[in-house]
N, C-alpha and C positions, 0 to 999 in steps of 0.2 A: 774615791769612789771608782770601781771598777764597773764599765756597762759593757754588755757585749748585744749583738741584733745578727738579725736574718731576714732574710725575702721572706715573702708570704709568698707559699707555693702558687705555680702558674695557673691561672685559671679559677683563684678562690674570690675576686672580685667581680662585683655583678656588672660592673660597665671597664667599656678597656680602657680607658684613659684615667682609671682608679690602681692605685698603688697604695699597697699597706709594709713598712717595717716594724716589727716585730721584736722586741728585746729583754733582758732583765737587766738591770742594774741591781749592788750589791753597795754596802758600805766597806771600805778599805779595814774599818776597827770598830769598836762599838763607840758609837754614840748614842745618849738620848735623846731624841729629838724632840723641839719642842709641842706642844699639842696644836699650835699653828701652823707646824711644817708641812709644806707644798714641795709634790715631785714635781719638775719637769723634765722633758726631753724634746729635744730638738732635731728634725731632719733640715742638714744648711748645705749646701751647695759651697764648697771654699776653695771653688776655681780661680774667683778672679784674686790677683796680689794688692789690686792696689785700692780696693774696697773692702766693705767688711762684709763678712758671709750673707749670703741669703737665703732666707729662713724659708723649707718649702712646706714645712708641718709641725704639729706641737702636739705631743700627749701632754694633760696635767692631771695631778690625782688630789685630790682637794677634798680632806686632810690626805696627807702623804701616807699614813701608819706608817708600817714597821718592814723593812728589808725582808726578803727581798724585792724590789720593786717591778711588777709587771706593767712592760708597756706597748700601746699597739699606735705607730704614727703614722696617719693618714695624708697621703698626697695624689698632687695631679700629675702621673704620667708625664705631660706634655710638655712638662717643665723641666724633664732630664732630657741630657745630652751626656752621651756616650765616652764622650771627650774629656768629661768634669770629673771633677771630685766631690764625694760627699763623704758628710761625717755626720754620726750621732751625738748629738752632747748631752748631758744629765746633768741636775742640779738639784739640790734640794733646800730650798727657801724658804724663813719664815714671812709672819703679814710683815714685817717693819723693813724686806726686803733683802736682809745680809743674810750670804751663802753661808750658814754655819756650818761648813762644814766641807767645803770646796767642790769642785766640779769635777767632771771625766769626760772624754768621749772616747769612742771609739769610732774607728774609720769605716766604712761602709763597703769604699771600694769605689771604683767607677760608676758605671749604668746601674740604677736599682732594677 
């Protein structure tokens, strides 16, 4: 799965400590997905080493349809530091839970 994201330009959020990423994810090859399939995407924080990411937002689309997948993850400002690294990750799941189909992310960059 290939995802790629972007800032939401400055100033489209009605309060300042709201933050939206913004992305499409694509499938690598075709698959059919099944009629249960769920997108997700994930805005995580994967600063720290010797924990596991932490998660600052989630788009889901519930059924998933058909690629390309649009998605918009909402988070709290107040939760990024300059310092950090964040990543998008993608997935596409059905109900019984298994990634049919593997995941992606893409990097985000530092500060959102």
């Amino acid at each position: 799965m290939y995802c790629s994201s972007r800032r939401a330009p400055a100033g489209t959020s009605q309060a300042h400590n709201h933050g939206t990423v913004s992305g499409t994810a694509d499938l690598a090859a075709f698959f059919e997905l099944p009629s249960d399939a769920v997108f997700e995407a994930t805005l995580n924080d994967e600063s720290a080493t010797d924990e596991s990411a932490r998660q600052l937002g989630q788009a889901r689309l519930e059924p998933a349809g058909f690629p390309p997948f649009h998605f918009e993850i909402d988070f709290d400002r107040n939760l990024i530091d300059a310092r950090h690294r964040y990543i998008v990750s993608a997935r596409v799941l059905s109900v019984t839970g298994i990634d049919p189909i593997g995941s992606g992310s893409s990097g985000v960059g530092k500060a959102v």
